[in-house]
C-alpha positions as CSV (number, residue, x, y, z in Angstrom):
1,X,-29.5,106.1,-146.6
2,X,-30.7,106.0,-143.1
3,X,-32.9,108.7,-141.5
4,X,-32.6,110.5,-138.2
5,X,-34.6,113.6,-136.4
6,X,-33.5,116.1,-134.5
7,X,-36.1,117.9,-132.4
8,X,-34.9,121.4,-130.5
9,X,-35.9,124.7,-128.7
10,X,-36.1,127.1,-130.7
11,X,-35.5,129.6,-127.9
12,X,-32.5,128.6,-126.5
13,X,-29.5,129.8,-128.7
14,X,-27.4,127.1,-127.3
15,X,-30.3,124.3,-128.7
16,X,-30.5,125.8,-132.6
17,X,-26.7,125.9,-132.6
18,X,-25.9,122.1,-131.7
19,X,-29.1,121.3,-133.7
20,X,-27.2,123.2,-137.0
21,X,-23.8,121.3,-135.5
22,X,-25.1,118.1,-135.1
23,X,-27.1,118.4,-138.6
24,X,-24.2,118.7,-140.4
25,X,-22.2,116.3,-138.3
26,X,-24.8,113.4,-139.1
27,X,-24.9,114.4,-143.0
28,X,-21.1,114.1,-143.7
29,X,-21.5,110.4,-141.5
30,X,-24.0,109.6,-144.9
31,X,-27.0,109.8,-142.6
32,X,-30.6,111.7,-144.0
33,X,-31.8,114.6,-141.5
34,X,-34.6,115.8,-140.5
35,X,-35.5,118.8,-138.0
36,X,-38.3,120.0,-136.2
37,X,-38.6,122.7,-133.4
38,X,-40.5,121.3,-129.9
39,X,-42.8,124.2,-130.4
40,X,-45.0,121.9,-132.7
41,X,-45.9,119.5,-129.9
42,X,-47.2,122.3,-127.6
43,X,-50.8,122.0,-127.1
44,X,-51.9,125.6,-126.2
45,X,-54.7,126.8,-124.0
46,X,-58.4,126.7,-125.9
47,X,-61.8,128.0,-124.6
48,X,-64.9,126.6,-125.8
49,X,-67.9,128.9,-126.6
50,X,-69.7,129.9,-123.8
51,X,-73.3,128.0,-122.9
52,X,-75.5,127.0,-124.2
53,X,-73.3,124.5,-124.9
54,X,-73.7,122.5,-127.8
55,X,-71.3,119.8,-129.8
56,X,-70.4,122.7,-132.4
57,X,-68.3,124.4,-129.3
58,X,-65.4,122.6,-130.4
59,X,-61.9,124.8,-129.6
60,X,-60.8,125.5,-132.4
61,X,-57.3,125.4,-131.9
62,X,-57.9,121.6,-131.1
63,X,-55.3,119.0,-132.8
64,X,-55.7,115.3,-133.2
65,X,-52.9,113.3,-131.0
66,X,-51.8,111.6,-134.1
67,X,-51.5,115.1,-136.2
68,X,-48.7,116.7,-133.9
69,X,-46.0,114.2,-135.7
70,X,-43.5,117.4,-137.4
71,X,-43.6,117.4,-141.5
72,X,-41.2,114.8,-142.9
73,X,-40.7,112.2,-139.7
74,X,-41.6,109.3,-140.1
75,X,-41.3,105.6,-139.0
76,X,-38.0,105.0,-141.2
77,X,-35.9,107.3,-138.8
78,X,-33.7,105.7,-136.5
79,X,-33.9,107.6,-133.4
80,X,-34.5,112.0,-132.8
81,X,-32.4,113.6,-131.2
82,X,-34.1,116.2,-128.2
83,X,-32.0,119.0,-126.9
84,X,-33.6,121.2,-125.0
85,X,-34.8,120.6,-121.5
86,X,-38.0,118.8,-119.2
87,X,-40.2,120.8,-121.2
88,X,-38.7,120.1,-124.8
89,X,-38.7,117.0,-124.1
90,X,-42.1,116.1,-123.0
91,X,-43.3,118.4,-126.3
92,X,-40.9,115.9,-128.4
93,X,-42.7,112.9,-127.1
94,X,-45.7,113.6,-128.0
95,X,-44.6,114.5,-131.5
96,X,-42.6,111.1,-131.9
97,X,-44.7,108.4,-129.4
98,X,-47.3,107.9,-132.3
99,X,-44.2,106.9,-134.9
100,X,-43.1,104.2,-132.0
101,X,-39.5,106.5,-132.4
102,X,-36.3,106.4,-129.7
103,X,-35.7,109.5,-128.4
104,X,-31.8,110.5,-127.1
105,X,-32.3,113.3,-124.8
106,X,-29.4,115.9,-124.3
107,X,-29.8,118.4,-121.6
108,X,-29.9,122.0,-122.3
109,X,-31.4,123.3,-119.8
110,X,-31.5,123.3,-115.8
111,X,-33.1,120.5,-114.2
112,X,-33.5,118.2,-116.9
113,X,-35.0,115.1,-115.0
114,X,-36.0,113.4,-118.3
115,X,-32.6,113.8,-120.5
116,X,-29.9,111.6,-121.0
117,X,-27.0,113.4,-121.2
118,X,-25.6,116.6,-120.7
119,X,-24.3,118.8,-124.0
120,X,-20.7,117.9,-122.5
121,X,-21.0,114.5,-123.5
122,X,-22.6,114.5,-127.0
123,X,-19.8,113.5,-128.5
124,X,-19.3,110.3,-126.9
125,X,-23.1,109.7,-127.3
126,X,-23.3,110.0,-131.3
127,X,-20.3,107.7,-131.7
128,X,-22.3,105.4,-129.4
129,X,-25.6,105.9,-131.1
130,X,-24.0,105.4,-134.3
131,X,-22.5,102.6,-133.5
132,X,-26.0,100.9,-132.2
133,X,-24.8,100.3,-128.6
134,X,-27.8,101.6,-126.9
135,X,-30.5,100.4,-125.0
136,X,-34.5,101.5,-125.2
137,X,-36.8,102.2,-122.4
138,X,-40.6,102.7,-123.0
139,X,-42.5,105.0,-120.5
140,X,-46.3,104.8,-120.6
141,X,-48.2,107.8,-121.4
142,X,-51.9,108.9,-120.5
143,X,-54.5,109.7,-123.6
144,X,-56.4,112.7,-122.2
145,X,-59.8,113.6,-123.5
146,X,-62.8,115.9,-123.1
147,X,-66.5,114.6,-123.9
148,X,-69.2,116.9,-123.9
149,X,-72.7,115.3,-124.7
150,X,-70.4,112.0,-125.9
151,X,-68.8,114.3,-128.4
152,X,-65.1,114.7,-128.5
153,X,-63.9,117.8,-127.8
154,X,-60.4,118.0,-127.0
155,X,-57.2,115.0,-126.7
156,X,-53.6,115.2,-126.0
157,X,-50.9,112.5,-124.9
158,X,-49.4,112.9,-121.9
159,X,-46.0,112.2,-120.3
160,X,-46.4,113.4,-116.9
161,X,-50.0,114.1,-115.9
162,X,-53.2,115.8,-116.0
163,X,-54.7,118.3,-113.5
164,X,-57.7,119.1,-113.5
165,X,-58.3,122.5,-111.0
166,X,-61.0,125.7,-110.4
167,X,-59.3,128.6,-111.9
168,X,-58.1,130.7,-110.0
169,X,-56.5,127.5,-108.5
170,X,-57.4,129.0,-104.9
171,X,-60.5,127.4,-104.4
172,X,-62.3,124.1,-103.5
173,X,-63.7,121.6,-105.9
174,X,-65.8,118.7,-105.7
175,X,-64.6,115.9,-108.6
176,X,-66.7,112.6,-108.8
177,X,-64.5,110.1,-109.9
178,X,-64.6,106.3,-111.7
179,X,-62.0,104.2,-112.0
180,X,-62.3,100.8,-114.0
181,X,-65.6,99.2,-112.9
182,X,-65.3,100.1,-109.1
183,X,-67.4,102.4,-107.4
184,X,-67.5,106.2,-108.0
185,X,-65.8,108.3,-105.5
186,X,-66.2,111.8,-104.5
187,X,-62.9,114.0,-103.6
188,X,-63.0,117.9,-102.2
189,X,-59.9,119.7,-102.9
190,X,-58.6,122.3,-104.9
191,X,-57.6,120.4,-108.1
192,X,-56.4,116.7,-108.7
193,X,-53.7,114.9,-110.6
194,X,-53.8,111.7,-112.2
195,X,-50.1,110.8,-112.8
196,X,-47.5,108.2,-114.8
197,X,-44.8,106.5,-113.6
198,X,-42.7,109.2,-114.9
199,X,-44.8,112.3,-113.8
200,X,-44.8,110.8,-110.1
201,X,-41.8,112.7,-109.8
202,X,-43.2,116.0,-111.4
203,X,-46.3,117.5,-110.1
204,X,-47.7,114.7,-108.1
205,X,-44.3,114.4,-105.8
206,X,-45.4,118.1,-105.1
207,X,-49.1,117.4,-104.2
208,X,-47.6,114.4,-101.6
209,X,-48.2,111.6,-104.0
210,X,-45.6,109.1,-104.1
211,X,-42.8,108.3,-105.8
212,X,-43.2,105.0,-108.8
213,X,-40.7,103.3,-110.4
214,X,-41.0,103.8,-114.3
215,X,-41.1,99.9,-115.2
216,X,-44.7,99.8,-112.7
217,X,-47.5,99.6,-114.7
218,X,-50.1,101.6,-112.8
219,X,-51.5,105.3,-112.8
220,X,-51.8,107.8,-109.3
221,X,-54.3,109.8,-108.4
222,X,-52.9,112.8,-106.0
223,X,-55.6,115.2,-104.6
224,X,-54.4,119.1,-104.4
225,X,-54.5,120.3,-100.6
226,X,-57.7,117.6,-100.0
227,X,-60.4,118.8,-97.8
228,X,-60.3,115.3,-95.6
229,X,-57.7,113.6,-93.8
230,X,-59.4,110.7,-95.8
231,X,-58.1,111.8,-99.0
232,X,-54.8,110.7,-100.1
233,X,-52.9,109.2,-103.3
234,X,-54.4,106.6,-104.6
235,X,-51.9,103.8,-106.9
236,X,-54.2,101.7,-109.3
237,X,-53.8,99.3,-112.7
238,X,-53.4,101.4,-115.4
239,X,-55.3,98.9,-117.5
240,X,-58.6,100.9,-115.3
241,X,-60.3,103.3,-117.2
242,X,-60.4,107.0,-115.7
243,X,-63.7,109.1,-116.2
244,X,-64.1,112.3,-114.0
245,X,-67.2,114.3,-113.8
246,X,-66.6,117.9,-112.0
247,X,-69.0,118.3,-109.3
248,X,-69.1,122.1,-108.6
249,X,-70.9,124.9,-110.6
250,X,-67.7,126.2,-111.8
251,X,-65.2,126.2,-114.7
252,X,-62.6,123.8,-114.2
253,X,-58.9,123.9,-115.8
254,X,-57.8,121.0,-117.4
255,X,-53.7,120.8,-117.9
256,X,-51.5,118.3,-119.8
257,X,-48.1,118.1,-118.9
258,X,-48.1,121.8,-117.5
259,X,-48.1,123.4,-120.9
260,X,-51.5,123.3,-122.3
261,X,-55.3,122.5,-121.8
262,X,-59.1,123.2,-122.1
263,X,-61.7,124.7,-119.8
264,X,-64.2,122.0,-118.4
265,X,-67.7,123.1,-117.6
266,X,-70.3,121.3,-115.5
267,X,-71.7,119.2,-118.5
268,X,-68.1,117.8,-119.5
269,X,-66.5,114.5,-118.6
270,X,-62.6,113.8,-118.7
271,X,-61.8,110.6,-119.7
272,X,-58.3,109.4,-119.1
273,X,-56.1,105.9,-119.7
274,X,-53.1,104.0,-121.0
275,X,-52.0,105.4,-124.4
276,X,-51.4,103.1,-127.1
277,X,-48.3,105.2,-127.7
278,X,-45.4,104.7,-125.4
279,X,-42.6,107.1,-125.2
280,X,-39.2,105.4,-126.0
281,X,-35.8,106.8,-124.6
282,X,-32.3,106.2,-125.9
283,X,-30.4,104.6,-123.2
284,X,-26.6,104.7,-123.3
285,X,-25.7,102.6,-120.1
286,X,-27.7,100.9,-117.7
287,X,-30.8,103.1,-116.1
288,X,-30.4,103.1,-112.6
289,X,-33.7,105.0,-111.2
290,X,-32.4,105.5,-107.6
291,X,-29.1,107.0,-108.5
292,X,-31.2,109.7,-111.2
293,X,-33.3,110.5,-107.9
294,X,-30.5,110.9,-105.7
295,X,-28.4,113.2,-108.4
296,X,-31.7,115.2,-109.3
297,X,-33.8,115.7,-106.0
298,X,-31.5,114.6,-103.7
299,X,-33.4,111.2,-102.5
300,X,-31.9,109.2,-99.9
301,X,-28.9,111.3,-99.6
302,X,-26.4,110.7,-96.8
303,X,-26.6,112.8,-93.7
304,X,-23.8,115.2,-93.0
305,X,-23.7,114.5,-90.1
306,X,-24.6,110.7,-88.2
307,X,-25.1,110.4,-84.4
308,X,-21.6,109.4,-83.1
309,X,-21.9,106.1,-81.2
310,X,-18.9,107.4,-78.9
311,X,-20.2,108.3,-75.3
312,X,-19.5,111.7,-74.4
313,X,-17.3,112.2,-71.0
């Protein structure tokens, strides 16, 4: 019998009642289900114990990347199923990515950058995905981790990016930073970002950084409001090795994917690179990048109105 996941928020009413739909829709097709809610790939916010710090102030909230995979799913399913939006969706690839499993996306929500489809057309899409006409795209992701004294404290995989930031984030920051074997750099600003291919649309597009295409194999770095002219995105391999070391007396922030981090104190080091774990997307037709800008942030638009080349009388 073959196996499928479905993966949903539990919050939206619209999300549990397509989930129960589509449950019972895959059963009577002779097809194994298994569901999870995206709640279980939310990392959560975790304090370590104030100094002295030693290696027993571990957060104790703290989950291994590979433990987050929901109860039952395994690497016999098929494909999961995500509906919900941006946020479900980034909580369901870091519950799947370490199962190597293809993730069909259906928009619940508003924005939904990262989904597939829309709940309109879901239909259509499990007659397709049934049928194996599909395609799979794999989107890098970023292993995030926090080293005090050598000793791991905190990891999570991440879609979009880290920041790292003073809290409040008002406030500037010195951040010494080493990338792959070149020489260490020093930014002042009030928080930075080191982004994917996918989350140089996210955060980073906000802080100035550019915009990659997803099949590019490199990392960003985007300041937050830099203190120098001098300072801008940086695009670099992301076969280089990230290790940042927060230059300031203060407690630091440190944010995956906008939903979850640790505090970072003078002493700590965050270590970032290229996860063994890619994120894999259902693909029902042909991905066309430029055309998912243009329909969701309105990139390279047409003018309403062009310059006539007439000469006025």
């Amino acid at each position: 019998m073959p196996k499928a996941g479905i993966i949903y928020n539990d919050i939206k009413p619209i999300a549990c009642q397509v989930a129960q739909e589509l449950t019972k829709t895959l059963r009577q097709n002779g097809w194994q289900v298994e569901t999870a809610t995206g709640f279980g790939g939310l990392l959560g916010y975790v304090e370590p114990a104030a100094a002295p710090p030693t290696i027993q102030d571990r957060p104790v909230c703290h989950t291994r990347i590979d433990q987050l995979v929901p109860p039952n799913f395994d690497d016999a399913m098929k494909f999961v199923v995500v509906l919900g939006g941006d946020g479900t969706v980034l909580s369901a690839a870091r519950q799947v990515a370490p199962l190597g499993l293809p993730m069909l996306t259906v928009n619940t929500g508003h924005l939904g950058f990262l989904t597939e489809l829309y709940l309109q057309h879901l239909d259509e899409a499990i007659a397709q995905l049934l049928a194996g006409e599909y395609d799979v795209e794999e989107r890098s992701m970023i292993t995030v981790q926090l080293f005090r004294q050598n000793d791991l404290l905190w990891e999570a995989l991440s879609l979009n990016e880290m920041v790292l930031h003073r809290e409040p984030l008002a406030g500037m920051c010195h951040f010494e930073i080493k990338i792959g074997a070149h020489a260490p750099v020093d930014i002042a600003a009030d928080g930075i970002i080191v982004a994917t291919p996918t989350g140089s649309t996210a955060y980073s597009l906000s802080a100035g950084g550019p915009v990659v295409t997803p099949d590019v194999p490199v990392f960003q770095l985007a300041p937050i409001c830099p203190h120098s002219l001098a300072s801008r995105a940086l695009v670099f391999s992301d076969s280089e090795p990230v290790n940042i070391f927060p230059a300031t007396p203060h407690r630091l922030m440190l944010v995956a994917d906008g939903n979850g981090g640790a505090y970072v104190i003078p002493e700590d080091r965050v270590s970032l690179g290229r996860s063994p774990y890619n994120a894999k997307f259902v693909r029902l037709q042909r991905q066309e990048f430029f055309r998912i800008l243009r329909e969701k942030l309105g990139w390279g638009m047409p003018h309403v109105a062009k310059p006539s080349s007439r000469k006025f009388s």
